[in-house]
Backbone of each chain as nested JSON, in Angstrom:
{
  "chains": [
    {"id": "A", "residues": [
      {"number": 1, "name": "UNK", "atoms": {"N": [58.092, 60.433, 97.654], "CA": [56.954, 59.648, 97.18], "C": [55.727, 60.544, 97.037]}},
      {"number": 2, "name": "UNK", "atoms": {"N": [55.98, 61.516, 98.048], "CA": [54.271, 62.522, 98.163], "C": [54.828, 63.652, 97.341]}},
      {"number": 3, "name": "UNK", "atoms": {"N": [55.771, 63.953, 96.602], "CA": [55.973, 64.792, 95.505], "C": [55.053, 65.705, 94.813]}},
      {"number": 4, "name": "UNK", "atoms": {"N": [54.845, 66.832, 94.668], "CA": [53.67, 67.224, 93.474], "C": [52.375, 67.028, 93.793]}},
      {"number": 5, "name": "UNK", "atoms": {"N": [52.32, 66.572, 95.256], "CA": [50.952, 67.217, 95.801], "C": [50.908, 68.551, 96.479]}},
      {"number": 6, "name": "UNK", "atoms": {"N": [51.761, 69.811, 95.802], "CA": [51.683, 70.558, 96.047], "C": [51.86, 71.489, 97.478]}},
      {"number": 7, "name": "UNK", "atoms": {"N": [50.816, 71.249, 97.855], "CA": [50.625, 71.914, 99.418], "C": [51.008, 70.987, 100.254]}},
      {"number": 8, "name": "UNK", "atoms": {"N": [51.471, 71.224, 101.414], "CA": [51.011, 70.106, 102.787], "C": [49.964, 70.348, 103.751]}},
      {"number": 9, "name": "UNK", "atoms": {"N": [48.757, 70.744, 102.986], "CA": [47.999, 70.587, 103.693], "C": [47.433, 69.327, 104.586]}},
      {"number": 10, "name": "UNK", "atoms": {"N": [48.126, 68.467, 103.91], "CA": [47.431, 67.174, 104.781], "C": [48.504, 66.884, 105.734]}},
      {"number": 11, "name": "UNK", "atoms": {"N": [49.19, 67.849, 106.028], "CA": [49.374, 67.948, 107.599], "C": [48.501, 68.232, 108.64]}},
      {"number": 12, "name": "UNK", "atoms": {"N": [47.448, 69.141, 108.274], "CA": [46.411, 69.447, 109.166], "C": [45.768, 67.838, 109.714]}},
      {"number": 13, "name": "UNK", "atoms": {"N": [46.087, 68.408, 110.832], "CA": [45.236, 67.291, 111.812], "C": [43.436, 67.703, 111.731]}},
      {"number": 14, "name": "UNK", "atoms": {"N": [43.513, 67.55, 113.22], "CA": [42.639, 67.978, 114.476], "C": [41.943, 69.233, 114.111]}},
      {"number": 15, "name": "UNK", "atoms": {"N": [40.941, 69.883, 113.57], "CA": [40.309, 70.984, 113.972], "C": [41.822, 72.211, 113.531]}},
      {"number": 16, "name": "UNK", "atoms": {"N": [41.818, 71.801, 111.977], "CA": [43.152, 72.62, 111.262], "C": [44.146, 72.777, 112.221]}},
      {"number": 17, "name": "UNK", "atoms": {"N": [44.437, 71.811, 113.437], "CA": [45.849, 72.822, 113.679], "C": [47.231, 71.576, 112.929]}},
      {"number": 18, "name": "UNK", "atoms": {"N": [47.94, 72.701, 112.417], "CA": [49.165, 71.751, 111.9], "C": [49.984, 70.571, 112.731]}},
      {"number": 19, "name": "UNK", "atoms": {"N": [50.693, 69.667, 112.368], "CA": [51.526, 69.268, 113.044], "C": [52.852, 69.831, 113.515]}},
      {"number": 20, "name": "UNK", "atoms": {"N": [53.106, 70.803, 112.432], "CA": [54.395, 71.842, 112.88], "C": [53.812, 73.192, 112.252]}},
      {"number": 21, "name": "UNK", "atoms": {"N": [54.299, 73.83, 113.306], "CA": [53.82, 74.808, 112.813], "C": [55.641, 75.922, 112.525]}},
      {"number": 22, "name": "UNK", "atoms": {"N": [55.256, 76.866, 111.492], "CA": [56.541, 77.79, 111.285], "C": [57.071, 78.388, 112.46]}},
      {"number": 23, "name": "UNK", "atoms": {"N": [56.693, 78.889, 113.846], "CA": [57.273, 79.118, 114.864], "C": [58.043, 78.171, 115.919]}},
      {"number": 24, "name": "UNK", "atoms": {"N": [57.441, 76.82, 115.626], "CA": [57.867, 75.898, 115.952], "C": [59.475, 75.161, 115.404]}},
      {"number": 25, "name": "UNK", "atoms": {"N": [59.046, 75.9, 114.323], "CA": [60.412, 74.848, 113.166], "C": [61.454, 76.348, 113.569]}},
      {"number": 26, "name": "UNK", "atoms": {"N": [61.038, 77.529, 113.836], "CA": [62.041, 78.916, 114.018], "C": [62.801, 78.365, 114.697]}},
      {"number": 27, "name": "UNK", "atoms": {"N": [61.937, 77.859, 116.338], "CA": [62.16, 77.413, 117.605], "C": [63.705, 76.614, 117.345]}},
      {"number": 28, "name": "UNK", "atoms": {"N": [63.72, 75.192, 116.373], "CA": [64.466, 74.338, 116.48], "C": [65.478, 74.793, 116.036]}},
      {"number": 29, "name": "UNK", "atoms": {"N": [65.561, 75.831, 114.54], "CA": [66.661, 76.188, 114.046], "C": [67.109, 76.685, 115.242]}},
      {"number": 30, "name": "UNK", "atoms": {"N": [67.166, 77.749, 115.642], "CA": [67.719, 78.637, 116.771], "C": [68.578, 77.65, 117.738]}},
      {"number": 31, "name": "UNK", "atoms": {"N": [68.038, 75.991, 117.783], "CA": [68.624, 75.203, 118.98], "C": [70.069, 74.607, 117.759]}},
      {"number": 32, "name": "UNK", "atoms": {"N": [69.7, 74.728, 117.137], "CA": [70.893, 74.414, 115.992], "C": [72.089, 75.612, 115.965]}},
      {"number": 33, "name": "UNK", "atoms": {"N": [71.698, 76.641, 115.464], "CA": [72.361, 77.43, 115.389], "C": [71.838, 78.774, 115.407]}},
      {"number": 34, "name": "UNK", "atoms": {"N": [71.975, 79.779, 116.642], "CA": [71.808, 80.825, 116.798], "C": [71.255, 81.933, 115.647]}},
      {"number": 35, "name": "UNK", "atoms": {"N": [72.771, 81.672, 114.338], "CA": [72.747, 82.371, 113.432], "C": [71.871, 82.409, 112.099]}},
      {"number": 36, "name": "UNK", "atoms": {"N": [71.358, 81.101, 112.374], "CA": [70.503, 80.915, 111.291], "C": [69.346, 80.954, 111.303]}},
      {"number": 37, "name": "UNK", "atoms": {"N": [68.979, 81.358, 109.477], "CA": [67.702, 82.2, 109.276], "C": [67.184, 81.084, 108.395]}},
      {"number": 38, "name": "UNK", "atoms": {"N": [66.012, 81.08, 108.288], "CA": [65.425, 80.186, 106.93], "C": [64.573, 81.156, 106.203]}},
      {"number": 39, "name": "UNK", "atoms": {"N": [64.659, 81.078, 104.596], "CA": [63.761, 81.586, 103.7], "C": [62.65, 80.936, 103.951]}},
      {"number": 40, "name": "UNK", "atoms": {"N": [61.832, 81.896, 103.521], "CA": [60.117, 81.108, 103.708], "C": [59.737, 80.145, 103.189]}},
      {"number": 41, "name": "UNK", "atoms": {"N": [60.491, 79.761, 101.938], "CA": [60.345, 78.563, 101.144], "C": [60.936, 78.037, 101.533]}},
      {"number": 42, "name": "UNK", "atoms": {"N": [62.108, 78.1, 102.285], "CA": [62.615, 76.709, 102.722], "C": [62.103, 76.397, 104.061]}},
      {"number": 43, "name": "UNK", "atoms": {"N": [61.496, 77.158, 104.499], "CA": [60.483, 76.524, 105.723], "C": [59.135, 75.823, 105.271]}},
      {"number": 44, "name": "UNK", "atoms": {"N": [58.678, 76.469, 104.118], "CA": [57.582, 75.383, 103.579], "C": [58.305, 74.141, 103.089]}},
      {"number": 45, "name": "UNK", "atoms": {"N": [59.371, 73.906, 102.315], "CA": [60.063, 72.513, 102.15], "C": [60.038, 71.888, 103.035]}},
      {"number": 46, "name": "UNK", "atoms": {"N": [60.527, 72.389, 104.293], "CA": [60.838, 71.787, 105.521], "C": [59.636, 71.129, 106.148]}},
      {"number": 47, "name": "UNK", "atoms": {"N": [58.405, 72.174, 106.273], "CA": [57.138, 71.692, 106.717], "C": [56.432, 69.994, 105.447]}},
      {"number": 48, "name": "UNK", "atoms": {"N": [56.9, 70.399, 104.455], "CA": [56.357, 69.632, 103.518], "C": [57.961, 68.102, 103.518]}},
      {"number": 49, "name": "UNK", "atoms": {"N": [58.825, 68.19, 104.054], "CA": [59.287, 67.136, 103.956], "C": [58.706, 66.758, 105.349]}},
      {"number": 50, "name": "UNK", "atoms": {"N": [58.589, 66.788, 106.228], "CA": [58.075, 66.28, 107.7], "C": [56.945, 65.535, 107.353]}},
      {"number": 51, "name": "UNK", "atoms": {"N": [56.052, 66.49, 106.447], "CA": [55.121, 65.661, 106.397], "C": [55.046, 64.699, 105.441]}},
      {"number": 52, "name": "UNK", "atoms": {"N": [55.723, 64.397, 104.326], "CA": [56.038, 63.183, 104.075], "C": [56.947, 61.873, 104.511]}},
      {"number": 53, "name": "UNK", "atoms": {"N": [57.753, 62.56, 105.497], "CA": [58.352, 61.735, 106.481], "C": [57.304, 60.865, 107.46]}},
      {"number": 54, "name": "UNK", "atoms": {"N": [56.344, 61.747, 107.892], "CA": [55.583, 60.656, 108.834], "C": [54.304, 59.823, 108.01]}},
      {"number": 55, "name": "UNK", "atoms": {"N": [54.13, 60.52, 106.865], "CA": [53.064, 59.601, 106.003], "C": [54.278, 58.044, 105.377]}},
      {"number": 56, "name": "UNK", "atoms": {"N": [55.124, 58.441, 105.541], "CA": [56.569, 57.758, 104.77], "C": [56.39, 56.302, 106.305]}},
      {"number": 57, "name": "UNK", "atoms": {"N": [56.651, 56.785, 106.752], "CA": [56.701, 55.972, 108.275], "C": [55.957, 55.391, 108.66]}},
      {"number": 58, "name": "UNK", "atoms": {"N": [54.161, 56.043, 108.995], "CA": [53.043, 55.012, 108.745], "C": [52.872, 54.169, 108.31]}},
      {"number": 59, "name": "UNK", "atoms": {"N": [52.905, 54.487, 106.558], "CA": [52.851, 53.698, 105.595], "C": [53.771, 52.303, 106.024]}},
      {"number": 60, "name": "UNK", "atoms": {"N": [55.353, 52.802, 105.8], "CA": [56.11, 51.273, 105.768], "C": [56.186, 50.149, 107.274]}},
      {"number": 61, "name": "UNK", "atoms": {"N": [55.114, 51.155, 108.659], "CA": [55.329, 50.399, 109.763], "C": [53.78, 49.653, 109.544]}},
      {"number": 62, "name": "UNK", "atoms": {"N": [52.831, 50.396, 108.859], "CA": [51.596, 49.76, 108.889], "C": [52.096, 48.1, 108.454]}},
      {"number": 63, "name": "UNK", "atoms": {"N": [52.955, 48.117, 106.932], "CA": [53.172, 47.101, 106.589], "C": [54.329, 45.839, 107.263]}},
      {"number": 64, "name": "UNK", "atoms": {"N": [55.016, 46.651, 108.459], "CA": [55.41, 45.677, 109.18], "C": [54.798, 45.235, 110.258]}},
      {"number": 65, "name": "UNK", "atoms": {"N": [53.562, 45.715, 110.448], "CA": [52.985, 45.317, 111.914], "C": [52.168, 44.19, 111.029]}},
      {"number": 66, "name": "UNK", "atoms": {"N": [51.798, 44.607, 109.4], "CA": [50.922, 43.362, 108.736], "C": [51.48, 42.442, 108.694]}},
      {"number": 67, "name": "UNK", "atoms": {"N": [52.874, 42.463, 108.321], "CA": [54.007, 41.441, 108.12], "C": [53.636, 40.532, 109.612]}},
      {"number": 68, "name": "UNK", "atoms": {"N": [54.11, 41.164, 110.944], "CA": [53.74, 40.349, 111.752], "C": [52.271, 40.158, 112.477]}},
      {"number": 69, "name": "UNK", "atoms": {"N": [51.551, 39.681, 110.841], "CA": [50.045, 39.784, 111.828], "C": [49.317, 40.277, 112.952]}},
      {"number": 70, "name": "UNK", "atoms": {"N": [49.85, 41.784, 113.561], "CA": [49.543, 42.501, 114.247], "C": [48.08, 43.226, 113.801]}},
      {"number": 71, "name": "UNK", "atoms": {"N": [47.444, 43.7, 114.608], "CA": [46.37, 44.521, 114.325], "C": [46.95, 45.912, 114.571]}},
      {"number": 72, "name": "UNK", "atoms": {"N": [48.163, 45.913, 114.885], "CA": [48.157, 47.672, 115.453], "C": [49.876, 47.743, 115.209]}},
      {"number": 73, "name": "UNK", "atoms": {"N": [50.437, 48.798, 115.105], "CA": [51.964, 49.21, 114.878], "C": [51.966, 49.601, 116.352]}},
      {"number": 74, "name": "UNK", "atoms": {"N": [53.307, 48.859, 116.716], "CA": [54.342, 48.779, 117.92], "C": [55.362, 49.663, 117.925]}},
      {"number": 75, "name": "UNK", "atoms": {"N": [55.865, 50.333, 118.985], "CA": [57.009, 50.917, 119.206], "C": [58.553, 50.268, 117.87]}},
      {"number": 76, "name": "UNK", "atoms": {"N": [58.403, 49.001, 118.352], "CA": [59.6, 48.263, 117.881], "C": [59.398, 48.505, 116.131]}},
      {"number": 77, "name": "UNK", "atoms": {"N": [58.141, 48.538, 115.773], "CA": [58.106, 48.905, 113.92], "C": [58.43, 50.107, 113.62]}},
      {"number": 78, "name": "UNK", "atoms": {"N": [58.652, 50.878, 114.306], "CA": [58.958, 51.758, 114.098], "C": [60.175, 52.038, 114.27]}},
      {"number": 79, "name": "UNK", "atoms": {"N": [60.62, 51.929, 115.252], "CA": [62.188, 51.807, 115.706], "C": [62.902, 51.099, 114.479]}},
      {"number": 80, "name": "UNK", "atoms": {"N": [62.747, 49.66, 113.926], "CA": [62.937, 49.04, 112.929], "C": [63.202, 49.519, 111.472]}},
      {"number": 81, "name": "UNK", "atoms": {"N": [62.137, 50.727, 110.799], "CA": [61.734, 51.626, 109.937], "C": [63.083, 52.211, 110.089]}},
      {"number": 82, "name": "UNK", "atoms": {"N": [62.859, 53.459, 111.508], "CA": [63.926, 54.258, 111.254], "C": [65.607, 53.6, 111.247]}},
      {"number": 83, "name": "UNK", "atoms": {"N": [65.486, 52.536, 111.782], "CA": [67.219, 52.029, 112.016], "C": [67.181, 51.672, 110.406]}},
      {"number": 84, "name": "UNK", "atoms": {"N": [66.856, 50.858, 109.767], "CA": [66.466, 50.541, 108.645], "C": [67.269, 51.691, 107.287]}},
      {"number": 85, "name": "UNK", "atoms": {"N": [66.083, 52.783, 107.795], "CA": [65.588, 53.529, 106.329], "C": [66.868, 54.65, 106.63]}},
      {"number": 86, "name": "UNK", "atoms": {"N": [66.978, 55.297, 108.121], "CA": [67.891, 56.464, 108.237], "C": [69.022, 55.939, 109.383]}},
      {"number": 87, "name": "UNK", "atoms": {"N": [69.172, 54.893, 109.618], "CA": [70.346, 54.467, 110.512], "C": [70.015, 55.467, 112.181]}},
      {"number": 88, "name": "UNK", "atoms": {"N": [68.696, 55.702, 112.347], "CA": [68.728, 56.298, 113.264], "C": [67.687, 55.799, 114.222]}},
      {"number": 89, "name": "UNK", "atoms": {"N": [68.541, 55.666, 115.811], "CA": [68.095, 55.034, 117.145], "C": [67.677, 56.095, 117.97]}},
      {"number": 90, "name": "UNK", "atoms": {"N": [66.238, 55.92, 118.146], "CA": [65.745, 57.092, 119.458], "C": [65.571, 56.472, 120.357]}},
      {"number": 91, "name": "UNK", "atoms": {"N": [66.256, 56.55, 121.32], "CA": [65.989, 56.093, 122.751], "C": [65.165, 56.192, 123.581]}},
      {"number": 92, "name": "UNK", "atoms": {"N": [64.983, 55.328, 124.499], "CA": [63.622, 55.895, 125.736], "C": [62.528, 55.321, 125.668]}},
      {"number": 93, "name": "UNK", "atoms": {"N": [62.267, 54.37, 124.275], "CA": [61.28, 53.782, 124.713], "C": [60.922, 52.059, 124.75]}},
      {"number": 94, "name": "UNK", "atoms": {"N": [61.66, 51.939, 125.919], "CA": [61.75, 50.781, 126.497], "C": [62.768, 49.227, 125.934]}},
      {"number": 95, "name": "UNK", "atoms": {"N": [63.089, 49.5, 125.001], "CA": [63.381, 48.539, 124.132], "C": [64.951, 48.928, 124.124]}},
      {"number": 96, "name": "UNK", "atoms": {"N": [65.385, 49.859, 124.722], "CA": [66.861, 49.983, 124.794], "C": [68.01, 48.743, 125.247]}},
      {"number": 97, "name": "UNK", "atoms": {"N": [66.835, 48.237, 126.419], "CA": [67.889, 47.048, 126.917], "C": [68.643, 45.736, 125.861]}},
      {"number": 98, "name": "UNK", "atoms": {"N": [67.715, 45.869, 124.415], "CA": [67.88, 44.434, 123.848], "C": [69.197, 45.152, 122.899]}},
      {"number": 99, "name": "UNK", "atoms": {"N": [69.716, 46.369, 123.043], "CA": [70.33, 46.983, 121.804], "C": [72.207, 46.556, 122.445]}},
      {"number": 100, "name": "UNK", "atoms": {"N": [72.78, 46.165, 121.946], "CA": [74.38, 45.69, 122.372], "C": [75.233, 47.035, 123.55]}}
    ]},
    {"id": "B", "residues": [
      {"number": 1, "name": "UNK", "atoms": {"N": [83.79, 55.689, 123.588], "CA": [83.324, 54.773, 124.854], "C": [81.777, 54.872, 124.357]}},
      {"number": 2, "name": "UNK", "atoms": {"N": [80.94, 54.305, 125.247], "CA": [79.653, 54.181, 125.262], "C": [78.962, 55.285, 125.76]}},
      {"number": 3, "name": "UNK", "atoms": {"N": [77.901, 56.24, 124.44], "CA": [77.201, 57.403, 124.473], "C": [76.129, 57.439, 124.972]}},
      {"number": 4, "name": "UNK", "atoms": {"N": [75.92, 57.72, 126.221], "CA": [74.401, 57.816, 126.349], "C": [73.866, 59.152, 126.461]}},
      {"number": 5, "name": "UNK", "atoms": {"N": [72.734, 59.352, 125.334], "CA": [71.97, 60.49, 124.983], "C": [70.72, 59.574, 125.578]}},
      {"number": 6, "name": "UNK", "atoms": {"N": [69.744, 61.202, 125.878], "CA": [68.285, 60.441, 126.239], "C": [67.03, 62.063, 125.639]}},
      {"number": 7, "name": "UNK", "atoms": {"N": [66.056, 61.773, 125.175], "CA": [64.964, 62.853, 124.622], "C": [64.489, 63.182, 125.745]}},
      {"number": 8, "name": "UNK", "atoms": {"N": [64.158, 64.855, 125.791], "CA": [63.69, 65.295, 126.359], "C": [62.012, 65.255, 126.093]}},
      {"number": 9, "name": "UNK", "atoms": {"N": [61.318, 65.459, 127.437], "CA": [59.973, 64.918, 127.568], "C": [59.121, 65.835, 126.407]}},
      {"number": 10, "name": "UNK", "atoms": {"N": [59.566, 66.553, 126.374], "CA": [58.845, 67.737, 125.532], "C": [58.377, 66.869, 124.224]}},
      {"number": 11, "name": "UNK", "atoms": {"N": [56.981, 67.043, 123.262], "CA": [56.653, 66.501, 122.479], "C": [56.587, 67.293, 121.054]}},
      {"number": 12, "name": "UNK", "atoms": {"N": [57.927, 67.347, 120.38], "CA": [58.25, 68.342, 118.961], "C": [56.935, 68.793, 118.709]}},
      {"number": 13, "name": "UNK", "atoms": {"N": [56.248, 67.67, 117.73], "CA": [54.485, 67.686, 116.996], "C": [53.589, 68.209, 118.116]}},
      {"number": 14, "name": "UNK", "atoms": {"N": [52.793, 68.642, 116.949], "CA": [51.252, 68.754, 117.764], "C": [50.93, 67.272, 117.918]}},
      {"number": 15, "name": "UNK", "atoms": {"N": [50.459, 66.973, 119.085], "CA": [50.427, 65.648, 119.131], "C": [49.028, 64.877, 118.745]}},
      {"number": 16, "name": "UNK", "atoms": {"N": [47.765, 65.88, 119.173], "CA": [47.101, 65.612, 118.436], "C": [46.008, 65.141, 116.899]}},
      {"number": 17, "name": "UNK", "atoms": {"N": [47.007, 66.762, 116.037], "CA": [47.561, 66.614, 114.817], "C": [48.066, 65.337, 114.328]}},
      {"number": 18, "name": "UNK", "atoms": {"N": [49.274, 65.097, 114.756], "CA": [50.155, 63.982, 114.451], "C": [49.435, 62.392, 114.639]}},
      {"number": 19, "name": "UNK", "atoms": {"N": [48.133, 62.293, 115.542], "CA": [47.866, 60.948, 116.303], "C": [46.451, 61.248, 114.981]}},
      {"number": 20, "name": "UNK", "atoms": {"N": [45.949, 62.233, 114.602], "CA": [45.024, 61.747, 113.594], "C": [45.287, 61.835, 111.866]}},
      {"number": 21, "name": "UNK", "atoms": {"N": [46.603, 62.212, 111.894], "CA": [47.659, 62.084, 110.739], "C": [47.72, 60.049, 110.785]}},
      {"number": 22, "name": "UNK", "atoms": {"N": [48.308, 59.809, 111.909], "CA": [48.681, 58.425, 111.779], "C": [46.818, 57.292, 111.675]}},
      {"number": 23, "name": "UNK", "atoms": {"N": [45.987, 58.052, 112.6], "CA": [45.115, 57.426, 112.433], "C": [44.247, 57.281, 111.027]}},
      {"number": 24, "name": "UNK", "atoms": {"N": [44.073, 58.669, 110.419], "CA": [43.8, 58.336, 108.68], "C": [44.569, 56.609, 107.986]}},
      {"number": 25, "name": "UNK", "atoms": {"N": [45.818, 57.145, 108.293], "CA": [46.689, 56.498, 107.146], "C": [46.321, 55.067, 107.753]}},
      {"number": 26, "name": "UNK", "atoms": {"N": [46.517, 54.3, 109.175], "CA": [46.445, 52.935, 109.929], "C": [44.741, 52.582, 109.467]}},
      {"number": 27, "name": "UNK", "atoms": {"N": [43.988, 53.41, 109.754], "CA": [42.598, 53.181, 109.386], "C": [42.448, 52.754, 107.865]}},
      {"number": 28, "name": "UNK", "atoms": {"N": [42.77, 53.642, 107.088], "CA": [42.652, 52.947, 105.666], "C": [43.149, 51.654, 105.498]}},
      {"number": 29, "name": "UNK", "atoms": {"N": [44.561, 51.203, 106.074], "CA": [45.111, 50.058, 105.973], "C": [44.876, 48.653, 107.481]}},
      {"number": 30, "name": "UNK", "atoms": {"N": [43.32, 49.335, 107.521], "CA": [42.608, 48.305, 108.289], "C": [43.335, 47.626, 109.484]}},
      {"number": 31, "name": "UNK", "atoms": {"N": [44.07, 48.62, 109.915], "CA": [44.975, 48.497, 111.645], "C": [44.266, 49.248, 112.527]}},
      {"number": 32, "name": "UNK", "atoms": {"N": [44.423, 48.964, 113.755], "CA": [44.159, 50.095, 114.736], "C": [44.897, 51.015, 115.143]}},
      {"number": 33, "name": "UNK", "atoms": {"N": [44.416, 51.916, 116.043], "CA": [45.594, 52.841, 115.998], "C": [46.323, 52.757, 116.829]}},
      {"number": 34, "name": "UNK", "atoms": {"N": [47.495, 52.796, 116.799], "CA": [48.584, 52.925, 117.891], "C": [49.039, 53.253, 119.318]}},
      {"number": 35, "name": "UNK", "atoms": {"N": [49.096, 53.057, 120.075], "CA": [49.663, 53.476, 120.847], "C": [50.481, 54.697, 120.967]}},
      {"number": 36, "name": "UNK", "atoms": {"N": [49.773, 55.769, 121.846], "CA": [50.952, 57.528, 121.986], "C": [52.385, 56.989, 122.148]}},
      {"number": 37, "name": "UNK", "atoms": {"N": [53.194, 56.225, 122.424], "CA": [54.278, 55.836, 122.469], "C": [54.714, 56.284, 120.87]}},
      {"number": 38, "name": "UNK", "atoms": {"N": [53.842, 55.608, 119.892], "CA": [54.196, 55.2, 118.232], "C": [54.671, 56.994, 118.153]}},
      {"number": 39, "name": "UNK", "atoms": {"N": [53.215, 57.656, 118.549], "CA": [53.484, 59.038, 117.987], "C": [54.302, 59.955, 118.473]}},
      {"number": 40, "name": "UNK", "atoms": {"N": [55.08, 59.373, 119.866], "CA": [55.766, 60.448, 120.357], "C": [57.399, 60.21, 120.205]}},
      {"number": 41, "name": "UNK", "atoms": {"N": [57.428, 58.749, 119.39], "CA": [58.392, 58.44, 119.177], "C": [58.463, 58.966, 117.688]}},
      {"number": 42, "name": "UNK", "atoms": {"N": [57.68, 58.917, 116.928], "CA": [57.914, 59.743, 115.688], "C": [58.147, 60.861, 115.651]}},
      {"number": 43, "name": "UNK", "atoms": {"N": [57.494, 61.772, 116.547], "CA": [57.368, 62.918, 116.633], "C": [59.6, 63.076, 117.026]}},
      {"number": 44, "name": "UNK", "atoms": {"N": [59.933, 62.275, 118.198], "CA": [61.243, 62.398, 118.269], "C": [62.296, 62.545, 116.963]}},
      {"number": 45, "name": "UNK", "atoms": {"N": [61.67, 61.324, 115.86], "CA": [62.285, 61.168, 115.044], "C": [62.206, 62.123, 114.371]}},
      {"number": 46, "name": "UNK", "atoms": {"N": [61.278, 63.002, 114.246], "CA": [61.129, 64.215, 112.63], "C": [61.786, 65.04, 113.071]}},
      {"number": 47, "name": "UNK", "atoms": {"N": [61.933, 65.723, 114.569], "CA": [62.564, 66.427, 115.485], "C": [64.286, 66.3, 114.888]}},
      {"number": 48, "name": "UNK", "atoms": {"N": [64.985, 65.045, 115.345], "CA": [65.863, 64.693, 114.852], "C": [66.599, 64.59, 113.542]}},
      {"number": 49, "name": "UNK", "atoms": {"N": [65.451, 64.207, 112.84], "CA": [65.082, 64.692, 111.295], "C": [66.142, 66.049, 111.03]}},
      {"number": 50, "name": "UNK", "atoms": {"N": [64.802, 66.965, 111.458], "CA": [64.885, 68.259, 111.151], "C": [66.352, 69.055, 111.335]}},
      {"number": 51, "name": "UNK", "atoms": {"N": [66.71, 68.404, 112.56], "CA": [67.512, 68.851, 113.012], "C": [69.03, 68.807, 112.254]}},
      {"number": 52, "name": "UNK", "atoms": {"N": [68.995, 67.338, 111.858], "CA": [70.11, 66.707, 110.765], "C": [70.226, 67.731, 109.583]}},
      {"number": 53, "name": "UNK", "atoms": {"N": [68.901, 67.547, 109.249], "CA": [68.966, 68.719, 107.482], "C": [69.365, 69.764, 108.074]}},
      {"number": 54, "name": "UNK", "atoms": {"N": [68.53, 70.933, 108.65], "CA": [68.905, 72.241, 109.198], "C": [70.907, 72.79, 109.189]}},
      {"number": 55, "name": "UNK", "atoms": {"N": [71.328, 71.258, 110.26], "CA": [72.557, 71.674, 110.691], "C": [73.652, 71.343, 109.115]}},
      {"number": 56, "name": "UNK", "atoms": {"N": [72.73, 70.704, 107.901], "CA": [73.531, 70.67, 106.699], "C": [73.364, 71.787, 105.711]}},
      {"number": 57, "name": "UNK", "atoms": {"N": [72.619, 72.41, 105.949], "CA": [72.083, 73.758, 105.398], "C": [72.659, 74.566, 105.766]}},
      {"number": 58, "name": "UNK", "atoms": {"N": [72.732, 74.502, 107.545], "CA": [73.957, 75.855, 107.887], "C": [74.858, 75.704, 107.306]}},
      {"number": 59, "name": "UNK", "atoms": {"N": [75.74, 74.504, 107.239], "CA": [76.718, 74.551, 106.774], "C": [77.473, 75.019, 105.564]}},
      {"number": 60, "name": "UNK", "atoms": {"N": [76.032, 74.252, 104.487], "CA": [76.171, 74.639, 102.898], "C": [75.794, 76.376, 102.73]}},
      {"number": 61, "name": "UNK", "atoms": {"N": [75.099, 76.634, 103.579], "CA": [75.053, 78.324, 103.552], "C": [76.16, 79.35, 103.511]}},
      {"number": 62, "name": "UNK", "atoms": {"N": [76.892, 78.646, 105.044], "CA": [77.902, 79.611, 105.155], "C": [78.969, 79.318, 104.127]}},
      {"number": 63, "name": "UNK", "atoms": {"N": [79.177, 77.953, 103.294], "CA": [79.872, 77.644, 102.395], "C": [79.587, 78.769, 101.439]}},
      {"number": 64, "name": "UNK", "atoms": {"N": [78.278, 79.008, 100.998], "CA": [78.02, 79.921, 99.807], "C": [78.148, 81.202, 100.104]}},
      {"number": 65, "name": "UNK", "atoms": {"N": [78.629, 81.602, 101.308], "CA": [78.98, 83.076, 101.766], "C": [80.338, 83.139, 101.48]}},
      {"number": 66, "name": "UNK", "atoms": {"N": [80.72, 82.21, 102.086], "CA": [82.458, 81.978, 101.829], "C": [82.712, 82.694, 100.186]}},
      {"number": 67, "name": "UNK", "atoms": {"N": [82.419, 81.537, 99.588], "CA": [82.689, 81.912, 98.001], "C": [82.455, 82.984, 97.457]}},
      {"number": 68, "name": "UNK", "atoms": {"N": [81.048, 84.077, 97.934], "CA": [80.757, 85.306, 97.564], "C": [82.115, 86.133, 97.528]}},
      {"number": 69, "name": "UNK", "atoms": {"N": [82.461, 85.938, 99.321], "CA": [83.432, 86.629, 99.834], "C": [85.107, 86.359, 98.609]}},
      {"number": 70, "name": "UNK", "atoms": {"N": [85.189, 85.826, 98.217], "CA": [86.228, 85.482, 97.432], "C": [86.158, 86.477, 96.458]}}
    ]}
  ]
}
């Protein structure tokens, strides 16, 4: 959806520091697989899909917390989003007990 | 049988970063902002994310070594 805005700069938070930074994303490959290297461009892809992943996520939980006349997004809209959009359950935060 | 995985405490994102990433976007759309729960559970998810693509990339990589090798 955030396509062709070029940069990800609007990852920058706080006083420019990124939300991921390239030593960070090294970090994870390495927990994946020892052997693997990433091209620099595919670490900027990588940085630039993240960050349309969580503008992606905001966006569609803002509109379920509106859905339930909430003033604020809940754990559970989010949880909802991701089971939803990527079939994927993160555990741990609190809401495990209602799951089969 | 029944898998139980659990996240480690560690927080992927800058978390600060990430909590005024979400606060732009909730603010424009006239919400408040969230609860650190929202962001550290996202932060799990991109983590997880990342992790999914990465380990399909190794794969398709060493696929394209394979074939060189042929």
């Amino acid at each position: 959806s955030a396509a062709g805005k070029g940069n990800h700069s609007s990852a920058v938070g706080t006083e420019n520091t990124p939300m991921l930074t390239k030593p960070r994303l090294t970090e994870l490959v390495r927990e994946v697989d020892t052997t693997t290297q990433l091209d620099e461009d595919v670490e900027e892809l990588l940085l630039q899909i993240i960050d349309d992943f969580v503008e992606d996520t905001v966006k569609s939980t803002s509109a379920f917390a509106k859905h339930r006349k909430a003033n604020k997004i809940e754990v559970r809209d989010v949880q909802l989003h991701f089971e939803r959009k990527y079939n994927m359950w993160i555990p741990g935060f609190g809401t495990d007990e209602l799951r089969p | 049988g029944t898998q139980i995985r659990s996240c480690k405490d560690e927080v992927f994102l800058n978390l600060p970063a990430l909590q005024a990433r979400i606060r732009a976007i909730t603010t424009e759309r006239g919400l408040e902002e969230p609860s650190q729960d929202v962001a550290v559970l996202i932060s799990h998810a991109c983590q997880e994310r990342l992790k999914n693509i990465v380990e399909k990339l190794a794969v398709i990589a060493e696929h394209r070594i394979d074939v060189i090798k042929l």
